[in-house]
C-alpha positions as CSV (number, residue, x, y, z in Angstrom):
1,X,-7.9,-2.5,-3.4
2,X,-10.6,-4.2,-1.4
3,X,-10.5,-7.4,-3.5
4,X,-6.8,-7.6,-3.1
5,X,-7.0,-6.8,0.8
6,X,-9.4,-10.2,0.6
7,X,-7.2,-12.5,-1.3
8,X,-4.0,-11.6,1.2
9,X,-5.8,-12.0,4.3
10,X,-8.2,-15.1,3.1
11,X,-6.3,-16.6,1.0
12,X,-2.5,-15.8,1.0
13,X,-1.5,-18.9,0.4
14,X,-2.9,-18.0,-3.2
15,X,-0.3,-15.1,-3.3
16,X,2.4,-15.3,-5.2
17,X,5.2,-13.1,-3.9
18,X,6.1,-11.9,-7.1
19,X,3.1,-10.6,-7.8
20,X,3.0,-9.0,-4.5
21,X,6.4,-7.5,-4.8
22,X,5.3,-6.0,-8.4
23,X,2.3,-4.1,-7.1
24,X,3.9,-2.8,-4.3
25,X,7.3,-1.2,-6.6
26,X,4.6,-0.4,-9.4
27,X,0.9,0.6,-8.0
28,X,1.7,1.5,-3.9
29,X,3.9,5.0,-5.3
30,X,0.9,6.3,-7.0
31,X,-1.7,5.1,-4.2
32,X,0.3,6.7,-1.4
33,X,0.9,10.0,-3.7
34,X,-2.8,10.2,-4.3
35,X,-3.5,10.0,-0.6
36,X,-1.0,12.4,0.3
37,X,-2.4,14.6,-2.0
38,X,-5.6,14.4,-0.6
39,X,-4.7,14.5,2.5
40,X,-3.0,17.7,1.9
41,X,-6.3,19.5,0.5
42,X,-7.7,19.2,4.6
C-alpha cells in the first residue's frame, strides 16, 4: 500500500489509469471492509 501510495504521488505520470481503475474496483472493497472491520472491534 505504501509502495503504491509512492509511485502515485512521485511518479504518477508512471500510472497507467487502467491499472489504477482495476485496483480500486478489485483490491479497495476488501481494504475498506477490513478496516471497517477493525474499526468495529474498538
Amino acid at each position: 500500500m505504501a509502495a503504491a501510495g509512492n509511485v502515485y504521488r512521485h511518479n504518477y505520470e508512471d500510472v497507467a489509469a487502467r491499472l489504477v481503475w482495476e485496483t480500486v474496483q478489485q483490491d479497495l472493497p476488501s481494504l475498506r471492509a477490513a478496516v471497517e472491520d477493525e474499526l468495529a472491534r474498538r
